[in-house]
PDB file of the backbone (N, CA, C, O) and the ligand in Angstrom, with CONECT records:
HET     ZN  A 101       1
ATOM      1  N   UNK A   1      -8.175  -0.316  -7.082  1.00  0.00           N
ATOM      2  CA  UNK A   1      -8.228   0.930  -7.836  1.00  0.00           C
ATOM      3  C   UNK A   1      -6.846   1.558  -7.873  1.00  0.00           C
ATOM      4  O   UNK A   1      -5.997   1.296  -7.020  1.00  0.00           O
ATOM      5  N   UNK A   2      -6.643   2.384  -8.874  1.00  0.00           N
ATOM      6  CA  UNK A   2      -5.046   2.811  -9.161  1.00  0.00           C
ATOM      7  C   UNK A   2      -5.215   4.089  -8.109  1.00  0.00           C
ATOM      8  O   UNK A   2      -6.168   4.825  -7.851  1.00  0.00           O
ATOM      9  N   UNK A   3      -3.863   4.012  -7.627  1.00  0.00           N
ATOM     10  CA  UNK A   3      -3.431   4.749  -6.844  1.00  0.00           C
ATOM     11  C   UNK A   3      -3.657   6.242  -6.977  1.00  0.00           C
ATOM     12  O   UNK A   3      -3.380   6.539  -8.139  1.00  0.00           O
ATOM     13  N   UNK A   4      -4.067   7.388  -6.245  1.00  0.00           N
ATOM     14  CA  UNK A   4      -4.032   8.982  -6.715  1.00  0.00           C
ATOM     15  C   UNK A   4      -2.827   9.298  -6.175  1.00  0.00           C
ATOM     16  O   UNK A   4      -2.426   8.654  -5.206  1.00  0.00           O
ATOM     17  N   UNK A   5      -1.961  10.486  -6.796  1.00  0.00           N
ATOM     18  CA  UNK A   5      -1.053  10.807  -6.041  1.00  0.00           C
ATOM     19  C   UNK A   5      -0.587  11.533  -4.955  1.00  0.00           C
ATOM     20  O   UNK A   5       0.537  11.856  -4.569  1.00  0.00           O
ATOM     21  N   UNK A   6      -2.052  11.768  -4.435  1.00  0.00           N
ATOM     22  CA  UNK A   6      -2.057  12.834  -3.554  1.00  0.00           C
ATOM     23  C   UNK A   6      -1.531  10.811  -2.186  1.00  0.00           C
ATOM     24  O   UNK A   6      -0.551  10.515  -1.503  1.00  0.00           O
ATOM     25  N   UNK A   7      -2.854  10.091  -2.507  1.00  0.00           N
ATOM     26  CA  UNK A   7      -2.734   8.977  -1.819  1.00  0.00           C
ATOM     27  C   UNK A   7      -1.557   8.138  -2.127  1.00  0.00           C
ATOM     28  O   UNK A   7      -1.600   7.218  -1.310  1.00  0.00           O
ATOM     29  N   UNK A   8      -0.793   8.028  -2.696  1.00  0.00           N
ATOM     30  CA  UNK A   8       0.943   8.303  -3.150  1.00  0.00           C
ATOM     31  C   UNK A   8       1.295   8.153  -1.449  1.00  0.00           C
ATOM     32  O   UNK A   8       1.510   7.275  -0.614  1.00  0.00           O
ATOM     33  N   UNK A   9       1.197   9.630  -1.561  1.00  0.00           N
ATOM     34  CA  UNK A   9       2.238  10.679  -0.607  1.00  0.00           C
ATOM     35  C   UNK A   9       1.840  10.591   0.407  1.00  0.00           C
ATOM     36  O   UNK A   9       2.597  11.127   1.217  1.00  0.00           O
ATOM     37  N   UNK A  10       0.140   9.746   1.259  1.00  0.00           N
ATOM     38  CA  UNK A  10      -0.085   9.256   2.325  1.00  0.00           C
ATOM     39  C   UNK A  10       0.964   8.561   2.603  1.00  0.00           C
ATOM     40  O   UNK A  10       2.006   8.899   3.164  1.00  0.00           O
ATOM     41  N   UNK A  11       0.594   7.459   2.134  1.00  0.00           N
ATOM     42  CA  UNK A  11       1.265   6.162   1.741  1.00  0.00           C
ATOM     43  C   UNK A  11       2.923   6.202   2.400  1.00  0.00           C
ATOM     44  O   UNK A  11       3.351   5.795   3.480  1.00  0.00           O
ATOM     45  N   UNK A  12       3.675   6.935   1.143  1.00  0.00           N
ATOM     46  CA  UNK A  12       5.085   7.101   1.626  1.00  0.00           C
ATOM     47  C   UNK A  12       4.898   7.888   2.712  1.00  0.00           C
ATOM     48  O   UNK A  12       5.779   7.416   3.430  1.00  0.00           O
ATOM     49  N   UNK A  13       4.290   8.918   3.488  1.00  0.00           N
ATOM     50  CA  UNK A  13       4.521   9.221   4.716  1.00  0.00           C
ATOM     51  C   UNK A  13       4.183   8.511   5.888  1.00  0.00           C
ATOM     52  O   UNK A  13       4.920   8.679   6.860  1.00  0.00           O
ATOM     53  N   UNK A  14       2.923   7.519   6.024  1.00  0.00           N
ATOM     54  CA  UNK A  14       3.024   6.303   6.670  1.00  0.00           C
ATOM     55  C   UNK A  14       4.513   5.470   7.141  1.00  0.00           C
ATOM     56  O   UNK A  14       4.915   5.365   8.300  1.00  0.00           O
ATOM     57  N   UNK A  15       5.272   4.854   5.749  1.00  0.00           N
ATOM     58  CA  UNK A  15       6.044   4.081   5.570  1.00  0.00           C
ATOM     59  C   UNK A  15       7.597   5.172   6.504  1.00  0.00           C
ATOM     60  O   UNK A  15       8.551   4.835   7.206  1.00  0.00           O
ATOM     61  N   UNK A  16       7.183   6.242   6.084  1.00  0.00           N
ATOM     62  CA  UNK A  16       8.393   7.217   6.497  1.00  0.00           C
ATOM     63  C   UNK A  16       8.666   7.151   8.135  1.00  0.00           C
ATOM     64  O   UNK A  16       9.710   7.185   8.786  1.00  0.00           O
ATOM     65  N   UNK A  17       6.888   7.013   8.620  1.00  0.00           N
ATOM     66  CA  UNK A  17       7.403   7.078  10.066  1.00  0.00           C
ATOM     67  C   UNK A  17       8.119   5.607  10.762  1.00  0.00           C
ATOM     68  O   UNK A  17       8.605   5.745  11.885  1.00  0.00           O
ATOM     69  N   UNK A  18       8.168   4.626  10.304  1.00  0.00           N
ATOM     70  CA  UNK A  18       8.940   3.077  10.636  1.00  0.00           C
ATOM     71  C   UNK A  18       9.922   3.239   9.858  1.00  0.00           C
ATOM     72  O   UNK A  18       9.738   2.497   8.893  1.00  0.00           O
ATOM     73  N   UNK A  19      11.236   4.026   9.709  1.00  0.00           N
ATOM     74  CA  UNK A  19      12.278   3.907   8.907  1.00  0.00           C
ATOM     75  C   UNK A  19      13.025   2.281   9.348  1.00  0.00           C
ATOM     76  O   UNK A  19      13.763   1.575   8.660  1.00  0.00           O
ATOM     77  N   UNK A  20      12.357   1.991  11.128  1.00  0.00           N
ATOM     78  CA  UNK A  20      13.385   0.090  10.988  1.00  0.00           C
ATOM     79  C   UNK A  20      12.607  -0.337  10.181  1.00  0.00           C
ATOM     80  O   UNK A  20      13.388  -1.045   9.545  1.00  0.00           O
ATOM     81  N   UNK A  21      11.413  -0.496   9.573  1.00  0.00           N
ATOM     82  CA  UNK A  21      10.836  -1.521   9.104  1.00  0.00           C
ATOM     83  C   UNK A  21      10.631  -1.119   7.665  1.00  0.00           C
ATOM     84  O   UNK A  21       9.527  -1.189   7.124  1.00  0.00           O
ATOM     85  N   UNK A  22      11.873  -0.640   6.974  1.00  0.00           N
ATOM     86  CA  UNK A  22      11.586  -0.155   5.609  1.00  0.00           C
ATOM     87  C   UNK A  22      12.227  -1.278   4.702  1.00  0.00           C
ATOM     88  O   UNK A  22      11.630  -1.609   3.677  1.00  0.00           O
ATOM     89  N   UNK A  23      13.463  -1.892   5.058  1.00  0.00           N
ATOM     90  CA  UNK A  23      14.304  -2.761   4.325  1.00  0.00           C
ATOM     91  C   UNK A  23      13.247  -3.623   4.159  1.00  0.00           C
ATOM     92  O   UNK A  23      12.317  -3.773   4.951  1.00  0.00           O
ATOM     93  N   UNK A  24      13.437  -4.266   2.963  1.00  0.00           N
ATOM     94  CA  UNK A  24      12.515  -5.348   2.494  1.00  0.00           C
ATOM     95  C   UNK A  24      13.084  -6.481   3.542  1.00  0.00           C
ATOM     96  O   UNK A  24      14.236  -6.351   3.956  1.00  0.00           O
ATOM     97  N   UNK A  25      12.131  -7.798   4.050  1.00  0.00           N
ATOM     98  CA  UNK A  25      12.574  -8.591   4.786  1.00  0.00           C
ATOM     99  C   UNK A  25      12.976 -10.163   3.720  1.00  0.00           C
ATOM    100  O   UNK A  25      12.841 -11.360   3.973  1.00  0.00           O
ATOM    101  N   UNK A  26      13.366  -9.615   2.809  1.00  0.00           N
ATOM    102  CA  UNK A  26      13.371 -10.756   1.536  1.00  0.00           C
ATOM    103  C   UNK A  26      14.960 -10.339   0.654  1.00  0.00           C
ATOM    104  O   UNK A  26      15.801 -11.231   0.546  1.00  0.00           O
ATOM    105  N   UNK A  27      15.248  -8.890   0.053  1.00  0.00           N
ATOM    106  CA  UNK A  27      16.057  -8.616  -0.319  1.00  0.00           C
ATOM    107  C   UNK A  27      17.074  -7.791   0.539  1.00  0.00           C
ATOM    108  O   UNK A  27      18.292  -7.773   0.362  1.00  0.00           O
ATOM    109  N   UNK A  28      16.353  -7.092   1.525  1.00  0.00           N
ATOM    110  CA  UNK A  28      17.333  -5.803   1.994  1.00  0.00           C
ATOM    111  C   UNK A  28      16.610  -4.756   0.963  1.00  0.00           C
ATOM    112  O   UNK A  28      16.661  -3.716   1.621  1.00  0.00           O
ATOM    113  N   UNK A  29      16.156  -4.524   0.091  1.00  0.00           N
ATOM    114  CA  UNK A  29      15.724  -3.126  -0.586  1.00  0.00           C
ATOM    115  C   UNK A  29      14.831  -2.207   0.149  1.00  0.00           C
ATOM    116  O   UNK A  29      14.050  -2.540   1.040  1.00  0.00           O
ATOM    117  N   UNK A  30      14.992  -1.214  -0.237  1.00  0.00           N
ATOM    118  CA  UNK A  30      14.268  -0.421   0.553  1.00  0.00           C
ATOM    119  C   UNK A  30      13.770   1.076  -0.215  1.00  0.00           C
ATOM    120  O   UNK A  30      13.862   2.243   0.165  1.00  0.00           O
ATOM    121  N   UNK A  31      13.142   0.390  -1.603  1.00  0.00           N
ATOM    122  CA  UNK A  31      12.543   1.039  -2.473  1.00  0.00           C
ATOM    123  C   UNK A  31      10.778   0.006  -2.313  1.00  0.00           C
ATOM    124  O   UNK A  31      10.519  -1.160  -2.611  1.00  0.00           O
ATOM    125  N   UNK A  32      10.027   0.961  -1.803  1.00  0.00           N
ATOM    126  CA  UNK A  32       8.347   0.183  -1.936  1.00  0.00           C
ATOM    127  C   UNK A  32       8.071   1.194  -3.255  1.00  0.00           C
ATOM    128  O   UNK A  32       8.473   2.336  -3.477  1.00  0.00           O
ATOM    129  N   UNK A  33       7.201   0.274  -4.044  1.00  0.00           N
ATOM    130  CA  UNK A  33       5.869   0.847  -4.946  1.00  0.00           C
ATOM    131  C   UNK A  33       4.761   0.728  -4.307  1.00  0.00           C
ATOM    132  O   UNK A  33       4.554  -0.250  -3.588  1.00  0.00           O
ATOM    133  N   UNK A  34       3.748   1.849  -4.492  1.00  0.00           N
ATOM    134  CA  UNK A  34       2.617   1.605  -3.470  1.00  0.00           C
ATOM    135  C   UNK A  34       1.719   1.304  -5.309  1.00  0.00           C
ATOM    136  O   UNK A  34       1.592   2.023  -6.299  1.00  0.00           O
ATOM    137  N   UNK A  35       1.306  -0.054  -4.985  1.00  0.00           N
ATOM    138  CA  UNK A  35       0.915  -0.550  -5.654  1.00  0.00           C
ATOM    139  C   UNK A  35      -0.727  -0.238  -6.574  1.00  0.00           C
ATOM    140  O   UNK A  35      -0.979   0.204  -7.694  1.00  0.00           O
ATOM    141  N   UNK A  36      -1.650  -0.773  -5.327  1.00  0.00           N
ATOM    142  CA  UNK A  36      -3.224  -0.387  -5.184  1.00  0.00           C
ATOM    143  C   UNK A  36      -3.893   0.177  -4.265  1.00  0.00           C
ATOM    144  O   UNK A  36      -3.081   0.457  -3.384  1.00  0.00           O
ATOM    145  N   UNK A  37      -4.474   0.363  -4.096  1.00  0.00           N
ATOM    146  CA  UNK A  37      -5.698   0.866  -3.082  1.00  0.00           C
ATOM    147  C   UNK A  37      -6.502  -0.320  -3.207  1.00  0.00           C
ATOM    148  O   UNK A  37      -6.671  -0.585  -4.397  1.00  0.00           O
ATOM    149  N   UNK A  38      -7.196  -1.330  -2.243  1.00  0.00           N
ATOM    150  CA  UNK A  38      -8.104  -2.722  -2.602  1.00  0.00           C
ATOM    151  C   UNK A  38      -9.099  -2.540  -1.719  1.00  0.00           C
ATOM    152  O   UNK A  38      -8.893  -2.195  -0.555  1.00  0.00           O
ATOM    153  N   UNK A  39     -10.651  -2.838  -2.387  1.00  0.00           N
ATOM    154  CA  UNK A  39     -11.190  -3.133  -1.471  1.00  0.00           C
ATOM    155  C   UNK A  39     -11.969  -4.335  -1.477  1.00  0.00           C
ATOM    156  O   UNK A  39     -12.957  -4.588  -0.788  1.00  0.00           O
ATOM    157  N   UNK A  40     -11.159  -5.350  -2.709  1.00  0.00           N
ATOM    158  CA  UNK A  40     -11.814  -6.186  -3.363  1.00  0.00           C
ATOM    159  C   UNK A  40     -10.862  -7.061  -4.377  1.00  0.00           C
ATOM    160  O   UNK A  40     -10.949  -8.277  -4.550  1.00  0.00           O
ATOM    161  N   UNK A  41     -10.139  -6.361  -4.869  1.00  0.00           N
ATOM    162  CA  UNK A  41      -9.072  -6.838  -5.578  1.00  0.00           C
ATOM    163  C   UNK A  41      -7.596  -7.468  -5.127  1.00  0.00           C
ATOM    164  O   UNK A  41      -7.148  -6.795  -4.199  1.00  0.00           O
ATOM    165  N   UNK A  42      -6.826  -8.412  -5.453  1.00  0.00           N
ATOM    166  CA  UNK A  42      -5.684  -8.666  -4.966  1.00  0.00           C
ATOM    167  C   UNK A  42      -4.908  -7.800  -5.951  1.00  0.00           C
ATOM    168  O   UNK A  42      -4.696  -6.637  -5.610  1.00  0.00           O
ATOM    169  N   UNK A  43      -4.589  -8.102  -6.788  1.00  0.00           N
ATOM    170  CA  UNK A  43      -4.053  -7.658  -7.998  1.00  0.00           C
ATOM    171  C   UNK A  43      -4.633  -7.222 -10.024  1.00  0.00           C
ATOM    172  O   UNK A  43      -4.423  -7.647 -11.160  1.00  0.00           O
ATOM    173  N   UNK A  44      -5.384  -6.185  -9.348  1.00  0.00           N
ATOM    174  CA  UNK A  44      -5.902  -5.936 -10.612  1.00  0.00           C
ATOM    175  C   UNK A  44      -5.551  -5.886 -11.928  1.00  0.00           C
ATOM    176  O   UNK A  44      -6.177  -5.926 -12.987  1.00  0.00           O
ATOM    177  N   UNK A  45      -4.368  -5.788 -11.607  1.00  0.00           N
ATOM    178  CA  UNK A  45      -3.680  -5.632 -13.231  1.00  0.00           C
ATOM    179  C   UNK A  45      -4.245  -7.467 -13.759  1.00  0.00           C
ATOM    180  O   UNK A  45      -4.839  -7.658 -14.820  1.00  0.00           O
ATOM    181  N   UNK A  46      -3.861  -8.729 -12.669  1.00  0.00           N
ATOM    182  CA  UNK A  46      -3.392  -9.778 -12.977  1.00  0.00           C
ATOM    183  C   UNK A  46      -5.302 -10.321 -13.284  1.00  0.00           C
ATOM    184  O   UNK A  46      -5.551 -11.367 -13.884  1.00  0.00           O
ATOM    185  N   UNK A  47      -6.170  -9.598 -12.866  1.00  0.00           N
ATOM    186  CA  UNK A  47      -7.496 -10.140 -12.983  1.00  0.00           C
ATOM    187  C   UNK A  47      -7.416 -11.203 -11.821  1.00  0.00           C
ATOM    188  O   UNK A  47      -7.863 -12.350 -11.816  1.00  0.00           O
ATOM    189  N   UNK A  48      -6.901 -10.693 -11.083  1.00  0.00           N
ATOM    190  CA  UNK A  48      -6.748 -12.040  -9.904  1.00  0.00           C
ATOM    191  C   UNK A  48      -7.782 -11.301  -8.589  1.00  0.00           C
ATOM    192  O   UNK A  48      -7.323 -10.376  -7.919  1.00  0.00           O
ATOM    193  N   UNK A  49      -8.857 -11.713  -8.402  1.00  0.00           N
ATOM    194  CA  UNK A  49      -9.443 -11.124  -7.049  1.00  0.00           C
ATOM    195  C   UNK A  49      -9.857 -12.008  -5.832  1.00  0.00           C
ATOM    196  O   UNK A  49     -10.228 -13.180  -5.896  1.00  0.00           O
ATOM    197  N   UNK A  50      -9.711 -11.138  -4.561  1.00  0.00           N
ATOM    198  CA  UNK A  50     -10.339 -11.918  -3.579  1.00  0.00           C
ATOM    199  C   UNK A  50     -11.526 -11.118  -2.773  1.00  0.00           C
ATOM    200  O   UNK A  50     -11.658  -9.905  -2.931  1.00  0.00           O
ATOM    201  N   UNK A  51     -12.262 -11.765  -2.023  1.00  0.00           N
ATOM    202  CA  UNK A  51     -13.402 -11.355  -1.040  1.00  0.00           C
ATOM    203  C   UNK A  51     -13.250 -10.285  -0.801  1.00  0.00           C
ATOM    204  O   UNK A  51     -12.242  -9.828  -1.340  1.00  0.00           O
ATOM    205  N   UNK A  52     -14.231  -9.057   0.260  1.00  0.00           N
ATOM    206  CA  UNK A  52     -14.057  -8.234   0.452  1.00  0.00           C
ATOM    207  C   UNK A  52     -13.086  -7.938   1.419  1.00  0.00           C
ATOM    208  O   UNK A  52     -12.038  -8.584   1.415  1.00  0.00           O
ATOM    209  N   UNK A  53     -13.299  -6.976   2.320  1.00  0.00           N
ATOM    210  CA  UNK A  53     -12.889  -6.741   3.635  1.00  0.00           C
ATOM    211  C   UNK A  53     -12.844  -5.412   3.840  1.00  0.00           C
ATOM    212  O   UNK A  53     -13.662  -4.585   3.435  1.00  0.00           O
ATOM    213  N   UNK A  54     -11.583  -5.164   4.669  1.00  0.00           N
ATOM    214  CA  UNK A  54     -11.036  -3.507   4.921  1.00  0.00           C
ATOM    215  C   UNK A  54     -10.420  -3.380   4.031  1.00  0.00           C
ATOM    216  O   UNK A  54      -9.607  -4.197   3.599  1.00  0.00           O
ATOM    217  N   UNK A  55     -10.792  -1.917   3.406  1.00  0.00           N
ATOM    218  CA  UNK A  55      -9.816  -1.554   1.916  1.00  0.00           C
ATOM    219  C   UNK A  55      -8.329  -1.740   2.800  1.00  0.00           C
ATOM    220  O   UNK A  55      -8.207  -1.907   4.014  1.00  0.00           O
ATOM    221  N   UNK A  56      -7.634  -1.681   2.121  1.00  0.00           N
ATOM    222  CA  UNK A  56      -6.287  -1.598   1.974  1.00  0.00           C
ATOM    223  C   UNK A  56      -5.282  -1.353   0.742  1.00  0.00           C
ATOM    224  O   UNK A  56      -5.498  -1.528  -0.457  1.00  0.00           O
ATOM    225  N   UNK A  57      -4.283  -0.960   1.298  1.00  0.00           N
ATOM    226  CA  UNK A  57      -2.981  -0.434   0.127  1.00  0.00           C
ATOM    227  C   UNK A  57      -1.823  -1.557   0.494  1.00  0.00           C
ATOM    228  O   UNK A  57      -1.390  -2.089   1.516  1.00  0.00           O
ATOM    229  N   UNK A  58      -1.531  -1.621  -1.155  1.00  0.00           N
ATOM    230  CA  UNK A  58      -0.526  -2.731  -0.874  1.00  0.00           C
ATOM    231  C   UNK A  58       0.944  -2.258  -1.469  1.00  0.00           C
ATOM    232  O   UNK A  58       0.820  -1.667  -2.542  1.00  0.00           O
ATOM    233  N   UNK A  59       2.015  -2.360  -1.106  1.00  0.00           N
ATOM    234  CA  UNK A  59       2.754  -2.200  -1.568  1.00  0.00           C
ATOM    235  C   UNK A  59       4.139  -2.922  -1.462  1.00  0.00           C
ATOM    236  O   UNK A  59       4.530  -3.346  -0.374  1.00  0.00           O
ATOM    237  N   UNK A  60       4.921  -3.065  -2.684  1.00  0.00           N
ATOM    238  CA  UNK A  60       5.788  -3.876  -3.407  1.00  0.00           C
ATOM    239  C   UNK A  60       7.076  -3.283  -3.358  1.00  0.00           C
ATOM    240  O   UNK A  60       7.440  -2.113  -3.473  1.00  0.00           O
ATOM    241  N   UNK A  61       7.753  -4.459  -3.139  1.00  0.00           N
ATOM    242  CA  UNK A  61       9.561  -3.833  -2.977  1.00  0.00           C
ATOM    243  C   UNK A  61       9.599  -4.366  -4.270  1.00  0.00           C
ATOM    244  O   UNK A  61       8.937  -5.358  -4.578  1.00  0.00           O
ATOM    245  N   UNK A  62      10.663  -3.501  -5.396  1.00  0.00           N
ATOM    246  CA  UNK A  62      10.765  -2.615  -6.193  1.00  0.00           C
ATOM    247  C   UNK A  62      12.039  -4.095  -6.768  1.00  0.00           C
ATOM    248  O   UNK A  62      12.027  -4.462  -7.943  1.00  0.00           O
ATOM    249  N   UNK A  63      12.997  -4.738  -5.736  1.00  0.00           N
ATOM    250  CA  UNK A  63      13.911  -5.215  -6.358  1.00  0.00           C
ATOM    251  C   UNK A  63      13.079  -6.835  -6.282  1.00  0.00           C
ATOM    252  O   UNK A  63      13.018  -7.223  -7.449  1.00  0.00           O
ATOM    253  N   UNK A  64      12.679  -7.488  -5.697  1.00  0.00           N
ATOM    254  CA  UNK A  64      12.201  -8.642  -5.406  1.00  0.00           C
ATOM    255  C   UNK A  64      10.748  -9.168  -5.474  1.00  0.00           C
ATOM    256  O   UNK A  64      10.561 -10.376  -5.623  1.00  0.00           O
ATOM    257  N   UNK A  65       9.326  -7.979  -5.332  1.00  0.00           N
ATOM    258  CA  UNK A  65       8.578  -7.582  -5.524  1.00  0.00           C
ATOM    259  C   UNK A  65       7.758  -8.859  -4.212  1.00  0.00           C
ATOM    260  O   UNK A  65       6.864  -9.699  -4.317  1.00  0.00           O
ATOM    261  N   UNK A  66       8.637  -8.405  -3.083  1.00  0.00           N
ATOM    262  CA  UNK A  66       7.319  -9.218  -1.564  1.00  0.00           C
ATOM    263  C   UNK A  66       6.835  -7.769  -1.574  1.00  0.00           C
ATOM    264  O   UNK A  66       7.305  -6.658  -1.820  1.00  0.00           O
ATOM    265  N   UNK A  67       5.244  -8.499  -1.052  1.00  0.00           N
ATOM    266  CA  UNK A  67       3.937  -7.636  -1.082  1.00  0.00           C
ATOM    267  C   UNK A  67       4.027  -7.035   0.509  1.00  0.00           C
ATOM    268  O   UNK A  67       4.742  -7.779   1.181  1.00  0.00           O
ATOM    269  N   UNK A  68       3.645  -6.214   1.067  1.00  0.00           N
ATOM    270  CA  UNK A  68       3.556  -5.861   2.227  1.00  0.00           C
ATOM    271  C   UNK A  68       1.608  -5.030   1.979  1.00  0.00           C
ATOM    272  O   UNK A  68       1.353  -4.563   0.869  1.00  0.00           O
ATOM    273  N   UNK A  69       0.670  -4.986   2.934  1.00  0.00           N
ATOM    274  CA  UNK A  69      -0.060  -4.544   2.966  1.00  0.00           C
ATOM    275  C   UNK A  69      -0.090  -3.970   4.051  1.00  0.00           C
ATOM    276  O   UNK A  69       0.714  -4.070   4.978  1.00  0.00           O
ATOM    277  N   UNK A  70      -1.651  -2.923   3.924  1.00  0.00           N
ATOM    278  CA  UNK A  70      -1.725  -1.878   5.091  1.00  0.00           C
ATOM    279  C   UNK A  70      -3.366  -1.749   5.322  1.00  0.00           C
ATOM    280  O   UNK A  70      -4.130  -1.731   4.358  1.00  0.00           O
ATOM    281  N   UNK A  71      -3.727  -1.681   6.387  1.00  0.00           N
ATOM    282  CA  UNK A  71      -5.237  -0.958   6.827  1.00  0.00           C
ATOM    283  C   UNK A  71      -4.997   0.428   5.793  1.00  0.00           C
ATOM    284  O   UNK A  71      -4.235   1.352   6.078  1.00  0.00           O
ATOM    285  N   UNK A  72      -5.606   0.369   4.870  1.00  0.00           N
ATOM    286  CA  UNK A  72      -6.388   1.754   3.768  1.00  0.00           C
ATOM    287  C   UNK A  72      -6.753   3.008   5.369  1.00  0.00           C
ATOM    288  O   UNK A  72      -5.943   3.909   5.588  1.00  0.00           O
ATOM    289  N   UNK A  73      -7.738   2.873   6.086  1.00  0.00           N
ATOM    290  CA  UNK A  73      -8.493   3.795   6.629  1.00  0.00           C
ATOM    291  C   UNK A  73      -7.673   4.861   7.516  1.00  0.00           C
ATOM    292  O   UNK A  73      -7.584   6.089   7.498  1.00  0.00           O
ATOM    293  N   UNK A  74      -7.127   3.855   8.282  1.00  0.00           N
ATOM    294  CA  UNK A  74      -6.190   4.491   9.107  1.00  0.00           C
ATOM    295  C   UNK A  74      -5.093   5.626   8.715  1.00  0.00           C
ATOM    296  O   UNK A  74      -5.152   6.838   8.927  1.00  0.00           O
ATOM    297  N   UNK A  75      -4.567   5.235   8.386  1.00  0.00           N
ATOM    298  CA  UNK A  75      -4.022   6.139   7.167  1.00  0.00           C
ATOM    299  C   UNK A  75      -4.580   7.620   6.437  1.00  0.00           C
ATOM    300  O   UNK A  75      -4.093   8.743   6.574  1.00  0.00           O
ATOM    301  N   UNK A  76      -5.489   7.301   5.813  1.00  0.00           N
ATOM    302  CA  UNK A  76      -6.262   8.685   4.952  1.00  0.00           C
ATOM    303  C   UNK A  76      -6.898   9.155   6.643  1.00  0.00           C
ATOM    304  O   UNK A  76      -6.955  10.380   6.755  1.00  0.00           O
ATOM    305  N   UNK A  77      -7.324   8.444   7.810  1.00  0.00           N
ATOM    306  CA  UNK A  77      -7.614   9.056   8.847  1.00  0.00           C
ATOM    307  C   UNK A  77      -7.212   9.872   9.310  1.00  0.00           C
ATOM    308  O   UNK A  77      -7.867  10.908   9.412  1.00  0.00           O
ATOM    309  N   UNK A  78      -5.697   9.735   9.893  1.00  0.00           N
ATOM    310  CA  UNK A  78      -4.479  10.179  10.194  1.00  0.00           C
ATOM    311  C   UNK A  78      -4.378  11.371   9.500  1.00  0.00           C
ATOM    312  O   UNK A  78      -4.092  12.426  10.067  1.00  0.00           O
ATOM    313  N   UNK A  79      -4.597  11.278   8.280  1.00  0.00           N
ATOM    314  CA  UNK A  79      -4.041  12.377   7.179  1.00  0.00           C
ATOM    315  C   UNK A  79      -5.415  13.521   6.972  1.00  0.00           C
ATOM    316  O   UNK A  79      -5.284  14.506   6.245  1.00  0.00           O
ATOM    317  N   UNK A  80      -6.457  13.288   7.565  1.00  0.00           N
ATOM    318  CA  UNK A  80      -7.876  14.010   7.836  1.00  0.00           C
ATOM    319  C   UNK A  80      -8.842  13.707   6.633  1.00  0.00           C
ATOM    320  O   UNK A  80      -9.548  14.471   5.975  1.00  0.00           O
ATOM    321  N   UNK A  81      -8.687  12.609   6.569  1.00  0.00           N
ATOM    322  CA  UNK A  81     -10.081  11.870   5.381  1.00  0.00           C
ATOM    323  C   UNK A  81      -9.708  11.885   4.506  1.00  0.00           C
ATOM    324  O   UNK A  81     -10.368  12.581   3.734  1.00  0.00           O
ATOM    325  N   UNK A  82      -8.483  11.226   3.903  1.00  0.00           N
ATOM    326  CA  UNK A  82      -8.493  11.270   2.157  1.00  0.00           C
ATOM    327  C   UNK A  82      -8.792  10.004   1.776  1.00  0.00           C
ATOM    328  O   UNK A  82      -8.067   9.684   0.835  1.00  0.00           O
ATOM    329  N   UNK A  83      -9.724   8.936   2.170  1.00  0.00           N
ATOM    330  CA  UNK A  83     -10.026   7.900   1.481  1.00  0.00           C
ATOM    331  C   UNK A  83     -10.787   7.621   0.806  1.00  0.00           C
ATOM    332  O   UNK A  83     -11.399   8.619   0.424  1.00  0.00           O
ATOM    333  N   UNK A  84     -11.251   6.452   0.264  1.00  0.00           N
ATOM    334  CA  UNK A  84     -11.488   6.713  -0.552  1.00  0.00           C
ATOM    335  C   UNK A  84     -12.680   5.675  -0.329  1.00  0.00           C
ATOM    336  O   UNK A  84     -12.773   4.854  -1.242  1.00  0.00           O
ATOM    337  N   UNK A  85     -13.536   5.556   0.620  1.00  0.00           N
ATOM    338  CA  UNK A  85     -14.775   4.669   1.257  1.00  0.00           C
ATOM    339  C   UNK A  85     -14.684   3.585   2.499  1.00  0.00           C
ATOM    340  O   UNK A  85     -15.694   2.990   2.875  1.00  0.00           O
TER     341      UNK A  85
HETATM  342 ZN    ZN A 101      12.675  -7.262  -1.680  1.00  0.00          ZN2+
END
């Protein structure tokens, strides 16, 4: 599901607290797109899906585009319930 922007701004504040682990481990960039929210989908745009699991957010360095993913729950937890199931 497409991203809200409130869940945006989870997202980048997650990523904010590991500033070592921001550089992409592929380019050096250190611009992420937070891509999806999944709880089912790999890449929706591409019609490409897999099995279920734990939702998760995935997000993409910007110059090279390696995928990095995340536990969805934890997150909107942290942040006092903004998830999204
Ligand atoms: Zn990269």
């Amino acid at each position: 599901m497409p991203v809200k922007p409130e869940q945006f701004a989870l997202v980048q504040q997650h990523l904010a607290k590991f500033p070592q682990q921001q550089p992409c481990p592929i380019c050096g960039g250190k611009t992420w797109n937070v891509a999806a929210l999944e709880s089912g989908l790999l890449m929706h745009d591409a019609g490409v899906s897999v099995g279920g699991g734990i939702p998760t957010v995935t997000v993409v360095c910007a110059t090279c585009y390696f995928v990095r993913r995340f536990a969805w729950m934890p997150i909107a937890r942290a942040a006092g319930g903004a998830g999204h199931g």
